[in-house]
N, C-alpha and C positions, 0 to 999 in steps of 0.2 A: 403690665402697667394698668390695663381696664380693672383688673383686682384691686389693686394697688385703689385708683380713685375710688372705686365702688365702698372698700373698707372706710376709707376717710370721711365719704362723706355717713355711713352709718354711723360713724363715732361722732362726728359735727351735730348729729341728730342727739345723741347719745349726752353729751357732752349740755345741748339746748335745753334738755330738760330739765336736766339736773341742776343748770341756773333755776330756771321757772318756777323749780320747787323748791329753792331756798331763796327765791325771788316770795313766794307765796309764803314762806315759813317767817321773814322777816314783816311780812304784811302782817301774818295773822300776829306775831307776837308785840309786834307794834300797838295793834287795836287794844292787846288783853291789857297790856299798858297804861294804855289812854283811857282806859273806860275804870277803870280803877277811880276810887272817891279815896283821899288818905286817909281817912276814918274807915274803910272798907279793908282796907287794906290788909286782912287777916294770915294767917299760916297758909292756909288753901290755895288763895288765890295768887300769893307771890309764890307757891310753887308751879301752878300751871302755867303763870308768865316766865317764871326763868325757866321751866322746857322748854317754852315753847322757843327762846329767846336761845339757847342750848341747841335745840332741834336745826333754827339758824343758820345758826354757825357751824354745825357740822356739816348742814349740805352745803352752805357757801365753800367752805376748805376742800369737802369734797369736788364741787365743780371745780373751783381754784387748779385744782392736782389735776382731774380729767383734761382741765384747760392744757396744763401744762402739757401733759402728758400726749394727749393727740397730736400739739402745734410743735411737742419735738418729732413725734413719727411722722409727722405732715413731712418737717424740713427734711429729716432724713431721707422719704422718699423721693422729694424735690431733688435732692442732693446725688442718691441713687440714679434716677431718670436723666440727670443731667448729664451721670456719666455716661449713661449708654448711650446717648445723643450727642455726647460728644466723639467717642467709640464710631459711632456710627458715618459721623460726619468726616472722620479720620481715615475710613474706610472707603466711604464715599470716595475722597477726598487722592487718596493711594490708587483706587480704578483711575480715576479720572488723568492721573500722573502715567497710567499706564499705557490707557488709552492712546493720551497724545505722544507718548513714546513712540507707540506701536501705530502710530499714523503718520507722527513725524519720519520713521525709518520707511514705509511706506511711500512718502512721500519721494524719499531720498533715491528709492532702488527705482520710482518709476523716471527718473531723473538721471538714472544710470546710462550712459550711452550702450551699444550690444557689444563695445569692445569690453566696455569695463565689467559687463556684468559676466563674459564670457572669463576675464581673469578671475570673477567673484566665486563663479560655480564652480571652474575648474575642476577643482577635487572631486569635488559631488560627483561631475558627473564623468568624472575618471574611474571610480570606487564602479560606481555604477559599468563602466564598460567592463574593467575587470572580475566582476561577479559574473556577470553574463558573459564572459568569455569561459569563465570555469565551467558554468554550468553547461554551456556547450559539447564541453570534451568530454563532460559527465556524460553526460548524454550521446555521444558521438555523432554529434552533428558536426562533421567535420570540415563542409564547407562554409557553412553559419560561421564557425569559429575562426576560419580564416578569413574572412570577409570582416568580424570584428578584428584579428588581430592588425589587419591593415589598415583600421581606423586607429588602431593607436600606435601604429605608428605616425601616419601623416596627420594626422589631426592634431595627436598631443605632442607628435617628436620623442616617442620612447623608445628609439629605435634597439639598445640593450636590451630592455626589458620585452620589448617584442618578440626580437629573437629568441631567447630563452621560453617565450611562454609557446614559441612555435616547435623548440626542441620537445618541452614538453611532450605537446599535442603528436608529435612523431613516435613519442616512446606510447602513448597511448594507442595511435594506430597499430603499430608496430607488434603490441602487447596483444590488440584482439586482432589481428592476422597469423600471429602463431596461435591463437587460442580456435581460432575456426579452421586451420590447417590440421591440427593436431589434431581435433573431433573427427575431418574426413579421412585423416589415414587410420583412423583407428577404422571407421565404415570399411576402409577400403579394404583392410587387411582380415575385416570379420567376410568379407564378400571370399578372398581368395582363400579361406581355412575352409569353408562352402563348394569351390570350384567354382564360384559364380563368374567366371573372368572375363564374361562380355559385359556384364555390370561393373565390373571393378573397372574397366577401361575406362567406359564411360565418365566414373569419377573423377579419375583420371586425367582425362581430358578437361573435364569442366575446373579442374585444380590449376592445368597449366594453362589454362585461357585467362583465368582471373588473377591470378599469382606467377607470372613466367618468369620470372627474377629472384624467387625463392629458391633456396639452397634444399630444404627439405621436400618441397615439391622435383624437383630435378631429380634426386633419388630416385623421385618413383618413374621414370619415364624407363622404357624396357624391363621395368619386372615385374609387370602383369604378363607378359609375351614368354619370361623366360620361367616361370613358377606352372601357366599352363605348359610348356615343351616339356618341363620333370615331369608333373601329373601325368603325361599322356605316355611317355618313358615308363611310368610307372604301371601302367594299365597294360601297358605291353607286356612288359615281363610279367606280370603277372596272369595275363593267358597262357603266353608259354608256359608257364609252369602247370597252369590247368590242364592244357592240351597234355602235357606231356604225364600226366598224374591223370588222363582220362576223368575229371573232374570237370564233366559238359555244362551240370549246371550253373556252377562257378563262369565257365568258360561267356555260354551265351549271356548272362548278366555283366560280363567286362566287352562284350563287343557291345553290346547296346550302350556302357557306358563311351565308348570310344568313336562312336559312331559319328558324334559331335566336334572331336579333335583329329580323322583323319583327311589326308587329301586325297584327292584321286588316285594317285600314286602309290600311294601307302594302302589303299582298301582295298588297289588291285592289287598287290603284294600280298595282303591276309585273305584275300579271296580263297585261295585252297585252304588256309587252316580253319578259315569261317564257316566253308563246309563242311570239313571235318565234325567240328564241334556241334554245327546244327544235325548233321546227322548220327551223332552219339547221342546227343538229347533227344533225339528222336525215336533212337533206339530204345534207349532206356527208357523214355514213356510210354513206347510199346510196348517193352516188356511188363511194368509197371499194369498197363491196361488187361493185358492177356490175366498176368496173374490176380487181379482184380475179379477177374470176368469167372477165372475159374474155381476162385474161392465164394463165389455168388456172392462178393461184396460190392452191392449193385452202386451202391449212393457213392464208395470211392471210385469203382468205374467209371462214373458219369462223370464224374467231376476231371479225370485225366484224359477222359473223353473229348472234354468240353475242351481241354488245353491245348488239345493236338489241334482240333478244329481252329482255334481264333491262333495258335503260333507257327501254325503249318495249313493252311489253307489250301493249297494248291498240291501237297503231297497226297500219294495213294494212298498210305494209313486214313488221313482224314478222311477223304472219301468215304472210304469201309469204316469207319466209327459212324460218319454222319449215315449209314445206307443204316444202320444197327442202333444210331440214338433213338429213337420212337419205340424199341424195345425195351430200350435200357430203363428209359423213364417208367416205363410201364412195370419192371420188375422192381424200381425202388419203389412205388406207387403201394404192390401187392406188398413189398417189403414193411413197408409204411403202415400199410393197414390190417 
């Protein structure tokens, strides 16, 4: 719009002059007029008066047309500007409707008693209770979610829909108690393919302390007890078959395994085969040492040397190795160097 005037009035200037100067052309042709004698009056001089007389009336027509010409762009712009000020005042005029809409219902809601407005919200913030129940069970906050489901029921009276969103929340429990059962029986069953079975008890326990009412848990109650009784079954026969296959060193590596799964009763019962087997191994490492000693293969001597000493401590062999280790070292020493 500041264009708009700024153009108008350059053209008003535009338009002033261009009177002025057929304001000043009507002057001068006027005077060449008057001062004329009609005896004077030659070829010449009646041409430079109807130029000038010519001259005129061309800028008059021409301002005439400028006139014209600016005071329709004037109106147009008038015309333009109006509308947008009318536009504007329309606008205005639509906030304003808005406004008092939006103060009059303002008005209306702080007008509202707490009963009415609690029928107003209702939904709102019924929507609202049910997201955040979901998101609860998403989440398994499980007492959170029951604490909300009890608000809908006695707050809104959804008592159907409560129950159902409590069936829900049960199959979600439900879902990750076999899914954390199911992780520790796999634990428990990696523990007994190990023989770890005072760990696997233990799981065990901590399964039926948390879960006593599970069907998969019950399973497991006496078969951590009856899986070690095979294993140890198992270690049995298989020394006797050592013993009896003179197979010592098999033998003493299934008593040391076994050593952990018998009772008193039972270790006094292998007591004579346990000596058996310790003194076959012991045999055979002496013999094993002798034939060492006489092949002057000092560094193996030393070594079944060293074996007798830390598995047989208290035997006479050991003894007579340990009286003879300080030489032995000494010939792998010379061997060495």
């Amino acid at each position: 719009m500041a264009a708009a005037v700024k153009n108008s009035r350059a053209g008003l200037w535009f338009v002033g002059i261009v009177w002025l100067i057929s304001l000043v052309s009507w002057l001068f042709a006027t005077l060449l007029l008057l001062g004329q004698q009609p005896t004077e009056a030659d070829a010449v001089g009646n041409s430079s008066a109807y130029s000038s007389l010519w001259a005129s009336v061309f800028f008059t027509l021409l301002a005439f047309a400028l006139t014209c010409f600016f005071l329709l762009r004037y109106v147009n712009t008038l015309r333009n500007n109006g509308e947008i000020i009318v536009s504007v005042l329309r606008r205005m005029q639509a906030s304003d409707t808005q406004r008092q809409a939006l103060l009059t219902q303002l008005g209306e809601n702080l007008l509202l008693s707490d009963t009415v407005k609690s029928v107003v919200f209702r939904e709102r913030d019924l929507s609202l209770l049910r997201d955040a129940i979901q998101q609860d069970i998403r989440a398994e906050k499980w007492d959170s979610a029951n604490v909300l489901i009890d608000e809908l029921h006695e707050r809104f009276g959804c008592k159907e829909e409560a129950q159902e969103i409590r069936n829900e929340l049960n199959r979600y429990q439900i879902a990750g108690v076999e899914e954390k059962i199911d992780t520790s029986v796999k634990h428990i069953e990696s523990l007994w393919s190990i023989h770890s079975y005072v760990d696997a008890q233990k799981e065990v326990d901590n399964l039926t302390r948390l879960y006593p009412n599970n069907e998969k848990v019950h399973k497991l109650e006496g078969k951590t007890a009856q899986l070690r009784q095979e294993h140890k079954k198992d270690l049995l026969r298989r020394l006797d078959a050592a013993v009896k296959e003179n197979d010592y060193d098999q033998g003493v590596e299934l008593l040391k395994l076994l050593d952990i799964y018998l009772t008193p009763t039972e270790a006094a019962a292998l007591e004579e085969s346990a000596r058996g087997v310790l003194r076959g191994k012991l045999h055979n490492m002496g013999v094993q040492f002798s034939m060492f000693v006489t092949e002057k293969q000092w560094d193996k001597a030393l070594q079944v040397g060293k074996c007798i000493i830390e598995e047989y401590p208290n035997s006479k062999m050991s003894q007579e190795v340990r009286d003879n280790l300080e030489t032995l070292e000494q010939r792998v020493r010379e061997s060495a160097g």
